[in-house]
Structure formats: C-alpha cells, structure tokens
C-alpha positions as CSV (number, residue, x, y, z in Angstrom):
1,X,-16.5,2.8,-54.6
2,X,-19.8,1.9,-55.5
3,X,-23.4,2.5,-53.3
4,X,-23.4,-1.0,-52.1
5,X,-19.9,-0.5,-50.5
6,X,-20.5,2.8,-49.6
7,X,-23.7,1.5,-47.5
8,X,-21.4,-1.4,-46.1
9,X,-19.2,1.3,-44.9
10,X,-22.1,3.1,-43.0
11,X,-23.8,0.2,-41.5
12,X,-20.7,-0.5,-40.1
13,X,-21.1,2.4,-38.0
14,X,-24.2,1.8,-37.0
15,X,-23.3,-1.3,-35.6
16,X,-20.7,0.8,-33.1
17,X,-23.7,2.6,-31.5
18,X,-24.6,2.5,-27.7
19,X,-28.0,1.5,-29.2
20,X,-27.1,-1.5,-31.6
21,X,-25.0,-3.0,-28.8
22,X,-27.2,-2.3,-26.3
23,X,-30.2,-4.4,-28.5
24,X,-27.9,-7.1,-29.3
25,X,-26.8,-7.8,-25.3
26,X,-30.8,-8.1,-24.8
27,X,-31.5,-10.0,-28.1
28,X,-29.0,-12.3,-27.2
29,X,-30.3,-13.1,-23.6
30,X,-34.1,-13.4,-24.7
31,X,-32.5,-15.6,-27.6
32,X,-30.9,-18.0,-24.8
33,X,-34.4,-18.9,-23.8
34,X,-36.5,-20.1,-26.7
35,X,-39.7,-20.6,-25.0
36,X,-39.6,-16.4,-24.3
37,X,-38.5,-15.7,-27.5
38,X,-41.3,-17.7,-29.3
39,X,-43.6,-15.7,-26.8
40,X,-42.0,-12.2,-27.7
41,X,-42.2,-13.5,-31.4
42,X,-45.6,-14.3,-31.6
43,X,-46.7,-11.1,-28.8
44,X,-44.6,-8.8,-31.6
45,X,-46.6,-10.2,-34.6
46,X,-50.2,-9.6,-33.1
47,X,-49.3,-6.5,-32.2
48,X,-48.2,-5.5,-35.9
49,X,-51.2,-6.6,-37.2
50,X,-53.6,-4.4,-34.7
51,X,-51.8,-1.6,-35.8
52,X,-51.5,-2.8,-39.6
53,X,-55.3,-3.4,-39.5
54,X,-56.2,-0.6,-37.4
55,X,-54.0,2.3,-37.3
56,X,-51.5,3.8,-34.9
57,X,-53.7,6.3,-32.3
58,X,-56.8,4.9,-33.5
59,X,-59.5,4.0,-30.5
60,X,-59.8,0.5,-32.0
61,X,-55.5,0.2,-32.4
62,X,-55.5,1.4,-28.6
63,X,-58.4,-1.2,-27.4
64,X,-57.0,-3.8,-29.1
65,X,-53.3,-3.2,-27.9
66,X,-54.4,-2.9,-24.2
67,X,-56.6,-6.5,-24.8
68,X,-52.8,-8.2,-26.5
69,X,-51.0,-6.4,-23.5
70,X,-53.1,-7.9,-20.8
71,X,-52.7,-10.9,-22.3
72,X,-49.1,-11.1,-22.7
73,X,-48.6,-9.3,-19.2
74,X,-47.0,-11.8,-17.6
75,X,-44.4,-11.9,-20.5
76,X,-44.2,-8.1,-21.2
77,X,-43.7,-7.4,-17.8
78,X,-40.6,-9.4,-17.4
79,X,-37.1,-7.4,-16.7
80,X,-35.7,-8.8,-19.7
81,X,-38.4,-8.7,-22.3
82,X,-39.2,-5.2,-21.4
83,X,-34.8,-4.1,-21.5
84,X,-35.0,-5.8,-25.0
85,X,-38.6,-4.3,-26.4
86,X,-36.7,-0.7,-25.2
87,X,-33.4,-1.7,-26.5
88,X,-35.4,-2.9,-30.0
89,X,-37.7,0.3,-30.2
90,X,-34.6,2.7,-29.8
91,X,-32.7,1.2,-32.8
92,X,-35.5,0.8,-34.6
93,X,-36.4,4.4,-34.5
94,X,-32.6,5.2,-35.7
95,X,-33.5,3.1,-38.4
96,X,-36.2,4.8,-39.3
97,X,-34.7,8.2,-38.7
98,X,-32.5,7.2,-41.5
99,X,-34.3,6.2,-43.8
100,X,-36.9,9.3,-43.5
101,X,-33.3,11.4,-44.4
102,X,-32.8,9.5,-46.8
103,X,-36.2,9.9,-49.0
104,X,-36.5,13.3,-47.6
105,X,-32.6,14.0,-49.6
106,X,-34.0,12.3,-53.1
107,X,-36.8,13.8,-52.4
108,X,-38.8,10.6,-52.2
109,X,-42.4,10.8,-51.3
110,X,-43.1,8.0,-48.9
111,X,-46.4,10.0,-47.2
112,X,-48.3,7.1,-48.4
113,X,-46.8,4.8,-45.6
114,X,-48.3,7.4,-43.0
C-alpha cells in the first residue's frame, strides 16, 4: 500500500470523530442559508488577514479583531454561527495537531510559520 492510500485510510478516521461530525451538522445548517454563509465567509477572511498582517497576540491583531468583531456582532453572535465557528475551531486544531506530529516525526522544521 502506498502513502496516498495509507492517508485515505487515516482520513477516513478522522471523519468518524465527534468533532468532524459535529462541524459538518453546523456547516451544513449555516450552508442552508446563503446570505449567513456569505457573511461568515467574508467575516472569516478579514479576520485571516488581521492576523496575517498583524500577528496573533499582537496589540494591533487584538484592536483590529475587536473593531471586525463589533462589526460582525450581530452575525457572530448568532446561536448557529457561533456552534459552527466552535465546531470549525475544534477540528481545525486536530488538524493542526496532526500535522505538527507529523513534521515533528520527519523532523521537519516548520518554526518559520510561527
């Protein structure tokens, strides 16, 4: 069996995780409203561009993230959007997880993306 299969094999067991279920109930009910998602869509990319441009805990990251929050409030603040943003986050730091083992057991140095 070759990587590419081998990887098949592992995402598929990924996608039997509370968390990967649990992100694709919320994804689908903010996808069954298009006007939200475009809001989530667009509220998601400004936000990964503060901290692109500025830096996670930076003064600047944090003032500019409270100014996007405020103006995305009434969005944000929404049962829904909030369930998926959680839901998101948690897989996403899974995802993460794995690939930090990952170039940590090649010994990959990724220290450049911190």
């Amino acid at each position: 069996m070759d990587y590419i299969e081998e990887t098949k094999l592992f995402v598929d067991k990924i996608k039997h995780l509370k968390e990967y279920n649990d992100y694709l109930n919320c994804k689908n009910v903010i996808e069954s409203n298009p006007q939200l998602q475009q809001e989530i869509v667009e509220y998601k990319k400004k936000s990964f561009n503060i901290h692109s441009e500025y830096g996670d805990g930076s003064f600047e990251c944090y003032e500019n993230m409270l100014r996007l929050n405020e103006e995305y409030n009434e969005t944000i603040e929404k049962t829904e959007v909030k369930e998926f943003l959680n839901a998101e986050n948690k897989l996403s730091r899974i995802i993460e997880a794995i690939y930090n083992c990952i170039a940590e057991c090649l010994n990959f140095n990724i220290s450049f993306i911190e």
